[in-house]
C-alpha positions as CSV (number, residue, x, y, z in Angstrom):
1,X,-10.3,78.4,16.7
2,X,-9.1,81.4,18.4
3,X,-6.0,81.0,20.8
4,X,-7.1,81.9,24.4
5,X,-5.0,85.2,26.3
6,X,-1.7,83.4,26.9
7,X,-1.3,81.4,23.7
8,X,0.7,84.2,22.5
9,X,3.2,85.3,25.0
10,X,3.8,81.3,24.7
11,X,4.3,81.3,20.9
12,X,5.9,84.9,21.1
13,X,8.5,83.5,23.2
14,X,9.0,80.2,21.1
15,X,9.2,82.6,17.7
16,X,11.7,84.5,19.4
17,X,13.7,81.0,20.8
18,X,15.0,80.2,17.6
19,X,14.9,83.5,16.0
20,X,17.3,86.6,16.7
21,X,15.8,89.1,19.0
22,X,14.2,91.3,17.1
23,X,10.6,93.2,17.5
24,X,9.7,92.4,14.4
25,X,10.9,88.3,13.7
26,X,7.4,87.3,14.7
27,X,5.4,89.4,12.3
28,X,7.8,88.8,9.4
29,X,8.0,84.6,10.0
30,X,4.8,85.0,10.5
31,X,4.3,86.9,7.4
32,X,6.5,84.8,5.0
33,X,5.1,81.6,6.2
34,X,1.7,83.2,5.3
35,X,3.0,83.7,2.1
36,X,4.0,80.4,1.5
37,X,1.0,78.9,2.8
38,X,-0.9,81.5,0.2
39,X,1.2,80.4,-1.9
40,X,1.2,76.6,-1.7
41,X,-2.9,76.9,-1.4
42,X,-2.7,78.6,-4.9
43,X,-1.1,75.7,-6.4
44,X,-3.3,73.4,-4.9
45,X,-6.3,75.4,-5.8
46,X,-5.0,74.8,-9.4
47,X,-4.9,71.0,-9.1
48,X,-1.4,70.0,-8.2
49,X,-1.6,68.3,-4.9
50,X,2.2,67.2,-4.7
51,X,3.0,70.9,-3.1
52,X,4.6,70.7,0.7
53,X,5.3,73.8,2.4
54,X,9.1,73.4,3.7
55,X,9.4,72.9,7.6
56,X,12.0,73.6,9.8
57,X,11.1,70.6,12.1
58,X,11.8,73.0,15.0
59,X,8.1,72.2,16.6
60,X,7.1,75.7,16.7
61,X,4.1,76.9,15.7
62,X,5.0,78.0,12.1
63,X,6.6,74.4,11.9
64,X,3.4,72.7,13.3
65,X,1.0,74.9,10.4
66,X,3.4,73.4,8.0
67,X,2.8,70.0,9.1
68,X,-1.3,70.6,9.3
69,X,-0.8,72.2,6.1
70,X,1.0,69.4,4.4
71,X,-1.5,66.7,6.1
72,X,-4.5,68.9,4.3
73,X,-3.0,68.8,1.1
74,X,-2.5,65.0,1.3
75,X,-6.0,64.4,2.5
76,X,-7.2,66.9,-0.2
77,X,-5.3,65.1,-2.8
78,X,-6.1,61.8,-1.5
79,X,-10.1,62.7,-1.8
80,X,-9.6,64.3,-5.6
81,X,-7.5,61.1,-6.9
82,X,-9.9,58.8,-5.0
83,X,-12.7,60.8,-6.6
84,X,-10.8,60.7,-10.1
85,X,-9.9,57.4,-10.1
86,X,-13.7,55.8,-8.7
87,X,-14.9,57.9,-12.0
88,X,-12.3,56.7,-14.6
89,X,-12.9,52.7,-13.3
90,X,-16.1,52.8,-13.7
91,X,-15.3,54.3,-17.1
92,X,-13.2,51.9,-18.1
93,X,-15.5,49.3,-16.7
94,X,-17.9,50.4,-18.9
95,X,-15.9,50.7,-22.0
96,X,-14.6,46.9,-21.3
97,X,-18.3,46.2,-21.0
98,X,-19.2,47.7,-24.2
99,X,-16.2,45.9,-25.9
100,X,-16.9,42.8,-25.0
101,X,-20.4,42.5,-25.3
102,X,-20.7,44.8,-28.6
103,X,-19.4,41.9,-30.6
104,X,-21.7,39.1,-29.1
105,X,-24.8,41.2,-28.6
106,X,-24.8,43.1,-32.5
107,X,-27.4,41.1,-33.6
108,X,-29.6,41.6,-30.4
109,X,-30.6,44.7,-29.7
110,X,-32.4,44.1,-26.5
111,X,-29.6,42.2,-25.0
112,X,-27.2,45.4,-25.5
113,X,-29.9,48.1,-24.4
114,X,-30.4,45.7,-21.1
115,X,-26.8,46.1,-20.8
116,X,-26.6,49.7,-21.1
117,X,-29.6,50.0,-18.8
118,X,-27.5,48.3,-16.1
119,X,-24.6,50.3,-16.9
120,X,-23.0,52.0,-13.2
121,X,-23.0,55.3,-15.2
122,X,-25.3,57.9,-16.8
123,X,-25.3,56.9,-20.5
124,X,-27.5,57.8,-23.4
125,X,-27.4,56.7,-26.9
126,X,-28.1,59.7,-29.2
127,X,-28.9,59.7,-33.2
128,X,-25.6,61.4,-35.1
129,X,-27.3,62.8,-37.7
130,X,-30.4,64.3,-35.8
131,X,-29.4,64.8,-31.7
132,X,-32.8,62.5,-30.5
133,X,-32.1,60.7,-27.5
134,X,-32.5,56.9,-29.0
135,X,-31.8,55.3,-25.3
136,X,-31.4,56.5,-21.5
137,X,-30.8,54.5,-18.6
138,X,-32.7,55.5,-14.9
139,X,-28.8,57.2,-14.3
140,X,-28.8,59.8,-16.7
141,X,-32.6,60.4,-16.5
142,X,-31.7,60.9,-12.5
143,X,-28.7,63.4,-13.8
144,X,-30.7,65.6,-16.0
145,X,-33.8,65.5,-13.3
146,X,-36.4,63.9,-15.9
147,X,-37.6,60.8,-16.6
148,X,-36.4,58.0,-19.1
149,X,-39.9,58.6,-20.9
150,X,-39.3,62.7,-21.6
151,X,-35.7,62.2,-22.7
152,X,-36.2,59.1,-25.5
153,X,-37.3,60.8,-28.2
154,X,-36.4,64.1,-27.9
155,X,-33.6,66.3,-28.6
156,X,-30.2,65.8,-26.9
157,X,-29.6,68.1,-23.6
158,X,-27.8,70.8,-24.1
159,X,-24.2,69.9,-22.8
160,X,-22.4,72.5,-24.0
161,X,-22.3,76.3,-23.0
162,X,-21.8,78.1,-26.5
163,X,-22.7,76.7,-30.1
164,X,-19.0,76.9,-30.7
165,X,-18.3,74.4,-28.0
166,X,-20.7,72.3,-29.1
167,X,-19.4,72.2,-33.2
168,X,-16.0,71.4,-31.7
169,X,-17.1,68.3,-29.8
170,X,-19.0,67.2,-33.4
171,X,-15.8,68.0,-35.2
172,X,-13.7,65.9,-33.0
173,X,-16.2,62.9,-32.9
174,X,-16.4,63.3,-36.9
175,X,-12.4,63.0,-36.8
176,X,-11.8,60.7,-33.9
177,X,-14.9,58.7,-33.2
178,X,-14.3,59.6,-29.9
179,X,-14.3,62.2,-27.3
180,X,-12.4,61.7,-23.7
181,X,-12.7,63.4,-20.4
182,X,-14.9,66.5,-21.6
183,X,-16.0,68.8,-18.6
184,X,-19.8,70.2,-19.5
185,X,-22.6,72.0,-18.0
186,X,-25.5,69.9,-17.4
187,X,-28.6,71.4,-16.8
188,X,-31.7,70.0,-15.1
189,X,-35.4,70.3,-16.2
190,X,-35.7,72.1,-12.9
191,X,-33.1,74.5,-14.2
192,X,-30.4,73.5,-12.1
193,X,-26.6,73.9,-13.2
194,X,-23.6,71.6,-12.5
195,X,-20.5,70.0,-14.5
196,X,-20.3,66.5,-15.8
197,X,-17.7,64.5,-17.0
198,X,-18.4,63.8,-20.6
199,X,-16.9,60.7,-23.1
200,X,-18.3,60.3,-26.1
201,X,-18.1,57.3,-28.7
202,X,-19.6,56.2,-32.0
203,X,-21.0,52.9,-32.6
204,X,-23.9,51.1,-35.2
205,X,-26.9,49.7,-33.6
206,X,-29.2,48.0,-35.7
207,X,-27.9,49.4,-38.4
208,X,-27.9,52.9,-37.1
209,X,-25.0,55.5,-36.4
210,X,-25.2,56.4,-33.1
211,X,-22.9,58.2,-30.4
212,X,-22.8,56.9,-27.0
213,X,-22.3,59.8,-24.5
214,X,-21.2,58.8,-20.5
215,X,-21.2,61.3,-17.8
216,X,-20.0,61.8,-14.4
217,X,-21.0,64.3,-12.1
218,X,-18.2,66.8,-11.1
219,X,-20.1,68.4,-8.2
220,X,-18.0,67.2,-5.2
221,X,-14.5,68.1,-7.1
222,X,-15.5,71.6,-8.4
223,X,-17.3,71.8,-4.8
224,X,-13.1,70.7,-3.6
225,X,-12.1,72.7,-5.9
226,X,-14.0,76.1,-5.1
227,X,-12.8,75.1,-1.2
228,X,-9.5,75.5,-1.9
229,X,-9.6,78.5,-4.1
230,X,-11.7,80.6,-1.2
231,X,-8.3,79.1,1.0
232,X,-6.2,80.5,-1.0
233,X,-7.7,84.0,-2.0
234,X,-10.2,84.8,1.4
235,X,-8.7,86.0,4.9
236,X,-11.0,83.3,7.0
237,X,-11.7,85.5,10.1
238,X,-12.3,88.8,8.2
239,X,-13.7,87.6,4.5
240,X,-11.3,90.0,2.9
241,X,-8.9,89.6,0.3
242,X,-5.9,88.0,1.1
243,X,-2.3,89.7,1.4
244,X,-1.2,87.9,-2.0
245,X,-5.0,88.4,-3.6
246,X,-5.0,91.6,-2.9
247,X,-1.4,92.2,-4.4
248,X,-3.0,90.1,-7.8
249,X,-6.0,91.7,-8.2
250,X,-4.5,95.6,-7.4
251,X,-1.5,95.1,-9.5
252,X,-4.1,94.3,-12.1
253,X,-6.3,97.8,-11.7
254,X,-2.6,99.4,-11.5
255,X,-1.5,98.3,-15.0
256,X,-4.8,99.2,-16.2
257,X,-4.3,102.5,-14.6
258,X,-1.0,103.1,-16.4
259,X,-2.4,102.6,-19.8
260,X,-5.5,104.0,-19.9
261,X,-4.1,107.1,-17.2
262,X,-6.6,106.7,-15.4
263,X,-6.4,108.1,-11.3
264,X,-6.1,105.3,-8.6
265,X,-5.3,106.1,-4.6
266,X,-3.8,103.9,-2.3
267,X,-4.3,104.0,1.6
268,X,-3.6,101.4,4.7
269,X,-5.9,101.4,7.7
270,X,-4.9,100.1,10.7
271,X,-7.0,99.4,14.3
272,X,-5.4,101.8,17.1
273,X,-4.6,100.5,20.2
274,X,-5.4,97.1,19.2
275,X,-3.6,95.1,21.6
276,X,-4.8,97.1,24.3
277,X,-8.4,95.2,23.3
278,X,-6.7,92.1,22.9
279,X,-5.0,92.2,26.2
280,X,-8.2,93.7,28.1
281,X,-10.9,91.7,26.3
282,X,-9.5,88.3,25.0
283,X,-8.6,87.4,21.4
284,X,-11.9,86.1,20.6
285,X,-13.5,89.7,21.0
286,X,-10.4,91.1,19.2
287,X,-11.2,88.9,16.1
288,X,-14.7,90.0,16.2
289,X,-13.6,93.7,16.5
290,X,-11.5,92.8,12.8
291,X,-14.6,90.9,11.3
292,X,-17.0,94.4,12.4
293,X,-14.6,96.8,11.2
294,X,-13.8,94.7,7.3
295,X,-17.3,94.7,7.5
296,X,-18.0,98.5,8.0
297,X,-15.0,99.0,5.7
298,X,-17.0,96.8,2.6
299,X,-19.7,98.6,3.5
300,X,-18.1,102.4,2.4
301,X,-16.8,100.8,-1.0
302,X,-17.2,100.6,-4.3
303,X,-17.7,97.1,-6.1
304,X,-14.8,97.7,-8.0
305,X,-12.7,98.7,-4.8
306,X,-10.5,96.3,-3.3
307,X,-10.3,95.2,0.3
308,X,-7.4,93.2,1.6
309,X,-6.2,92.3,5.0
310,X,-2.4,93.8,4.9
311,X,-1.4,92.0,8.0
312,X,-2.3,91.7,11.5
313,X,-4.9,94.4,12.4
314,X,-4.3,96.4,9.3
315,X,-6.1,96.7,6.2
316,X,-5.4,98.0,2.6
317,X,-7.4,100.0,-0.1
318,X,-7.4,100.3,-3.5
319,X,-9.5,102.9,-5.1
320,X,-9.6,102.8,-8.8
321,X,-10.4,105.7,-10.6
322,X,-10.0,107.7,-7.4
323,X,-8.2,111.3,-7.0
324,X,-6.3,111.8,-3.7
325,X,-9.5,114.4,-2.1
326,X,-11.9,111.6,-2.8
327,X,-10.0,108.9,-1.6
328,X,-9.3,111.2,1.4
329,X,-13.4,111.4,1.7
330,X,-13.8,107.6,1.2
331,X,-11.8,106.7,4.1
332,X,-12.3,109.5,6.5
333,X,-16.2,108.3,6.0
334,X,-15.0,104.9,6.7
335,X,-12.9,106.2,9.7
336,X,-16.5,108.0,11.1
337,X,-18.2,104.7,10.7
338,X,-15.6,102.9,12.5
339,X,-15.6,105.3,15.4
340,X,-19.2,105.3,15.9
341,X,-19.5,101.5,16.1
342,X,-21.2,100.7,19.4
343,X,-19.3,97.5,20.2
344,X,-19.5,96.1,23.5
345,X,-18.7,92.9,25.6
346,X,-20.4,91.9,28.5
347,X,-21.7,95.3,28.7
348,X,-18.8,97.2,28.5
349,X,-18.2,99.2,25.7
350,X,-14.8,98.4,23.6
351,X,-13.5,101.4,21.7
352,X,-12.6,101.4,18.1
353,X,-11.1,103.9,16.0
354,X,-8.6,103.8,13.2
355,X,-6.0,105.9,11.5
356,X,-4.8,105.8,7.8
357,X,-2.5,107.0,5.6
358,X,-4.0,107.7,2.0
359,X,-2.0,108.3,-1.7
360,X,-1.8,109.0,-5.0
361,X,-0.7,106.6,-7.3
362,X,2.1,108.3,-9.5
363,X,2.0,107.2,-13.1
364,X,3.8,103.8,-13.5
365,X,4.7,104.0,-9.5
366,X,5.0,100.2,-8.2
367,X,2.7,99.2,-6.1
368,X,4.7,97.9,-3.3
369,X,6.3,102.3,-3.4
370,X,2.7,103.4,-3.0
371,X,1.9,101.2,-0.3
372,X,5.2,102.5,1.2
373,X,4.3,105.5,1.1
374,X,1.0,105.0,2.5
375,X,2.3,102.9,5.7
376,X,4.5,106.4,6.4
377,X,1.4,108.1,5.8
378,X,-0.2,105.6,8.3
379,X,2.5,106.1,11.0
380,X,2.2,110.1,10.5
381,X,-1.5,109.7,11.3
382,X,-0.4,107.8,14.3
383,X,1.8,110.5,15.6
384,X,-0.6,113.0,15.3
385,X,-2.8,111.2,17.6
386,X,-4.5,108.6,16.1
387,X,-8.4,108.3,15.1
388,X,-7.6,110.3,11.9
389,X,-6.2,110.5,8.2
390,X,-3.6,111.5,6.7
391,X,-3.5,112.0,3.0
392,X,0.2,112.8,1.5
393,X,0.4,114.4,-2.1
394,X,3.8,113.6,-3.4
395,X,6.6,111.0,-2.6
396,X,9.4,112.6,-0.4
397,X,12.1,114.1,-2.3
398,X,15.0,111.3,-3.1
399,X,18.3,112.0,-0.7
């Protein structure tokens, strides 16, 4: 939700309570707590739900993200090991089933198919030697979108994306008798994709080798999972990269720019006079100014360009395989497009332009220099009035 006109003044002036006066402690807190947020959502996106962002319990807003932030991760984490833990219960319930009745029901094979039927989990009972499908309960015939009549009989589902996967799981079964926590594709007859838990065991049935494969669908983790990743690696309002994306995927393109030689250009492109719109219109139009102009941006690139929101109201480009005069063509097109946006509010027109600041990436140059350079760039295209860019050719001589 976007802050109405006098939420910041009000955080401005808390920010700059327990900060030294300075006219640039809110943009940098703001950034490094960004960072660490970006940073914490990254580790979270990986799985490990024990990260908390420090706080500095002074109850501005930077202290009350941290504590939202914390509270997600908690409830995130709380979901996943709920999630985790319904799946491996009624796993183990199973197996403790299985073990139990095995024993008593080996001489009745109805009795242990009516077991298996009633099972609280997909499971199938598959020939070893030849892959047909033996036995299915109504679970797994619901999971693969069939019918317990199609799937007895024939051939296994394939649950494995490569033939290489697959003669892995066979060797391990053929060495362990057993195969735990295996994450697979399952497809559907409708041609559908999702991942499934997979454990696997062998077991004789009426005199028969057989392997006993349980699954659990995966779709609300991954679904979790692919949540927090877009966190961590998506700008929300403007769908661009993030600032720490952005510096992952371009540091990327620059290494493979410094091995192969291979030209790459660098510019920043910031909103002019944005806080005049801000301060005229309201934040809410000001956020939808940023969402129009990242999307006239994406709309001037490449696929393999990269798009990130810098900071604030300013953006950054990287153009692989790029020379400085097309980059320079790249975003003065983009700078056109911008200008001739016909944005209005209420039926008053809101004027956009941008300026930019565009270079050369030197061979082995780090990125952070470039974008150094580019930001004076930036600032010289400011000076010279704005609603243009400025492309520099060389770094300025070292004093």
């Amino acid at each position: 939700m976007t802050p109405d006109s006098s939420a910041r003044p009000r955080i401005a002036d808390e920010l700059n309570r327990v900060l030294p006066a300075s006219p640039n402690n809110e943009e940098e807190r703001m950034a490094r707590a960004l960072a660490t947020l970006a940073d914490a959502m990254v580790r979270v996106a990986a799985g490990d739900f024990t990260v908390q962002v420090d706080r500095n319990f002074q109850g501005d807003t930077i202290d009350v993200l941290g504590f939202l932030v914390n509270n997600t991760i908690a409830e995130l984490g709380a979901l996943v090991g709920a999630s985790e833990r319904r799946a491996e219960e009624d796993r183990q319930r199973l197996e403790r089933l299985v073990d139990q009745r095995t024993q008593e029901l080996r001489e009745s094979e109805e009795n242990f198919r009516t077991l298996l039927a009633a099972a609280p989990v997909p499971v199938l009972l598959v020939g070893l030697d030849d892959d047909l499908v033996r036995f299915s309960n109504e679970r797994a015939a619901d999971l693969f979108g069939s019918t317990v009549e199609d799937l007895v009989g024939r051939r296994m589902p394939a649950l494995h994306a490569s033939e290489e996967d697959r003669a892995r799981f066979r060797e391990q079964l053929d060495q362990e008798r057993r195969v735990d926590a295996l994450a697979v594709p399952v497809r559907t007859s409708g041609g559908e994709s999702f991942w499934s838990l997979l454990n696997a065991r062998t077991l004789v049935s009426a005199g028969e080798q057989l392997v006993m494969i349980t699954l659990t669908d995966l779709t609300e983790q991954k679904r979790v999972e692919d949540q927090l990743r877009a966190i961590a690696t998506t700008d929300a309002l403007t769908g661009t990269h993030t600032r720490r994306h952005f510096f992952d995927l371009a540091e990327v393109e620059c290494g493979r720019s410094s091995r192969h030689l291979r030209p790459i250009s660098v510019a920043l492109i910031d909103l002019d006079h944005f806080k005049l719109v801000n301060d005229r219109f309201g934040h809410r139009v000001g956020d939808d100014a940023l969402r129009l102009v990242a999307d006239t941006v994406r709309g001037k690139l490449r696929r393999h360009d990269l798009l990130g929101r810098y900071g604030g109201e300013e953006f950054a480009l990287l153009l692989p395989e790029t020379s400085l005069d097309g980059a320079r063509l790249v975003v003065d097109r983009i700078r056109q497009a911008v200008a001739a946006l016909a944005f209005t509010h209420h039926g008053d027109p809101v004027p956009l332009t941008i300026s930019a600041g565009v270079v050369f990436r030197l061979p082995d140059e780090p990125l952070a220099t470039a974008l150094e350079r580019a930001d004076a760039a930036l600032y010289l295209a400011k000076d010279q009035g704005r609603n243009r860019v400025c492309a520099v050719d060389n770094p300025p001589p070292s004093v």
